[in-house]
N, C-alpha and C positions, 0 to 999 in steps of 0.2 A: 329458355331464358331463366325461369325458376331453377333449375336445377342448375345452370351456371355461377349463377347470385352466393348460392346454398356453399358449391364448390371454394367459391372464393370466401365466403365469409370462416367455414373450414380452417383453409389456408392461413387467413389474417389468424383466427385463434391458435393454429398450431403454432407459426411463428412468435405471438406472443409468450409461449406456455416458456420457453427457456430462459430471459430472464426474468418470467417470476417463479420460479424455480431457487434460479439464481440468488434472487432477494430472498428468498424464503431460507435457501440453504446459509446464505453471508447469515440474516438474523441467528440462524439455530448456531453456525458454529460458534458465532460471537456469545449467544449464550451460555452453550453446554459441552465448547471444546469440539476439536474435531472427536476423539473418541466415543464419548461420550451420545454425540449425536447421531440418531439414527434415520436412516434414509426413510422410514414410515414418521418421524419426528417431522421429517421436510415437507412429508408427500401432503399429510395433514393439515401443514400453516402454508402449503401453494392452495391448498383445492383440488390437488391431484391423488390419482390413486400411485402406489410406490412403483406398479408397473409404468407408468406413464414417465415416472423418470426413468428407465430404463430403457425408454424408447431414443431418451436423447445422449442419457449416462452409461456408459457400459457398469460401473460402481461407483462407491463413494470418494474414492481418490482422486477417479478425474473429474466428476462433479467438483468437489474442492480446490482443484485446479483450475478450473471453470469461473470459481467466485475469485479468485487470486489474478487473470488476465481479464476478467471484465474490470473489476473495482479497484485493484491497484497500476497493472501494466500502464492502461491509457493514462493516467497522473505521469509515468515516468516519460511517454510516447512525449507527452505533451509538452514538459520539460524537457527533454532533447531538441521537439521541435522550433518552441521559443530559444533559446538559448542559442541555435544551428543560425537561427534569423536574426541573432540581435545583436548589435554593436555599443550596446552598453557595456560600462566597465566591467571591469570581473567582481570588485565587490560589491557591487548593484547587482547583477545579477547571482551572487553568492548571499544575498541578505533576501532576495525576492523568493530563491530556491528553500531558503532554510523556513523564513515566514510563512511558506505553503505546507509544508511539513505539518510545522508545527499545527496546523488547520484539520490534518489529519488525524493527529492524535486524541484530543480528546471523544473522538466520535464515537457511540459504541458500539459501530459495525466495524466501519471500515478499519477504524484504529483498535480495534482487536485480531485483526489478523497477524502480526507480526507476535503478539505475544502469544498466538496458538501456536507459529511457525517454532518461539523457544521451547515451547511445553511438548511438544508433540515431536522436536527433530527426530530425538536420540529413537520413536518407535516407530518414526514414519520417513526414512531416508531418502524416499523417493522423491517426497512432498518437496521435503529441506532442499533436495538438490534443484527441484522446479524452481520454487521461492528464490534460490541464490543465482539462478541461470535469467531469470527474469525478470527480477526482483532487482535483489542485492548488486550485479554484476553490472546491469546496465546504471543502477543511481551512480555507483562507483565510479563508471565511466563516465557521468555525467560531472559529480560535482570534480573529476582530478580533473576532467579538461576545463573546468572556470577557471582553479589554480594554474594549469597551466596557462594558460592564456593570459591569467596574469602577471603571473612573471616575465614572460615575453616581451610585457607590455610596457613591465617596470610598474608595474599598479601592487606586486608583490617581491617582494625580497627573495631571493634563493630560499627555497626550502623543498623537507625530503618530501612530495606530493604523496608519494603512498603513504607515509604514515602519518599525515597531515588529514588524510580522510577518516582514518578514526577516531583525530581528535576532532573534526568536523562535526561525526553522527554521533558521539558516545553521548550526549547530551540526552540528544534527541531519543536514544535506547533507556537512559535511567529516565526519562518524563514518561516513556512509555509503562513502562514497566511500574514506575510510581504511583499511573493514574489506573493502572488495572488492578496495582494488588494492596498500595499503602495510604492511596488518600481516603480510600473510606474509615481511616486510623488517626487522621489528621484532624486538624481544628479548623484549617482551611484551603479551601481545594490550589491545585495548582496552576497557573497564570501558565499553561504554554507558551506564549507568546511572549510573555514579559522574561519570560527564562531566555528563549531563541537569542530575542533584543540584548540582554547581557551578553552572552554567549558570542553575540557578537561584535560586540564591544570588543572581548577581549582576543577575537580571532583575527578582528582586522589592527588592533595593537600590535597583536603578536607578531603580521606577517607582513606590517608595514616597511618600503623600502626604506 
């Protein structure tokens, strides 16, 4: 009996050790870049030895991949799946999608991933291709079917939906990119939210019937 107790308590630890790993690795790249950060950097701030991630990470690529489908994918999962179930209008739920976002970015975990993903494409191809296949691709598909659906609806005007989503996120890219490299330059920090809420003022102007 004792050594079944022993067995499982085991078990419950190894299953634990991956996402805090996980968390260990999101905080180091949010600090110190992917390159920059070194898997004995991770091994140190879990309480692991750097063998031990290796037991779960073959390297550091798919570990980083790892923090990118735990702490971003399910946000996109989750908006697919509200969105799939919901019969609100489309700019309701295009103002509920963009306010979430913006929730996202001042974090200094999670909303540093996208600005490793600009810093790091051009030496890590692999990465960029993961982040836009799972990332990128599916928000894309996410926010052009609200548009579409409201045009359908008449809740939108005719317009060209592909190039309606980068006037959608380009916002959302310059607050990111603001809040990582130019508001510590600033006099006062930047209102995500209050920027979205404009932002959407002028989107649902724009594409009112």
């Amino acid at each position: 009996m004792a050594a079944d107790t022993q067995a499982t308590r085991w078990r419950r630890r190894k299953d634990a050790r991956t996402p805090e790993i996980i968390e260990a690795a999101l905080e180091c790249f949010g600090e110190r870049g992917f390159a920059a950060c070194r898997l004995d950097d991770i091994a140190r701030r879990a309480g692991v030895t750097k063998g031990t991630i290796y037991l779960y990470f073959p390297n550091k690529e798919e570990l980083f991949k790892a923090v990118i489908s735990r702490s971003l994918v399910p946000r996109i999962v989750a908006g697919e799946q509200v969105v799939a179930a919901s019969d609100l209008p489309a700019p309701v739920q295009l103002e509920r999608l963009l306010l979430t976002l913006a929730e996202i970015i001042p974090s200094s975990t999670v909303g540093a991933i996208p600005k490793l993903i600009i810093a790091e494409a051009g030496n890590f191809p692999e990465i960029a291709r993961f982040y836009f296949d799972e990332v990128i691709s599916r928000g894309r598909r996410l926010i052009t079917g609200i548009l579409r659906r409201g045009i359908a609806r008449g809740e939108f005007r005719e317009i060209d939906v592909d190039a309606t989503f980068f006037s959608v996120v380009a916002p959302l890219i310059v607050a990111l990119l603001w809040k990582r490299l130019f508001e510590v330059h600033d006099d006062a920090a930047l209102d995500t939210a209050a920027l979205c809420r404009s932002h959407l003022q002028l989107l649902m102007h724009g594409m009112a019937p």
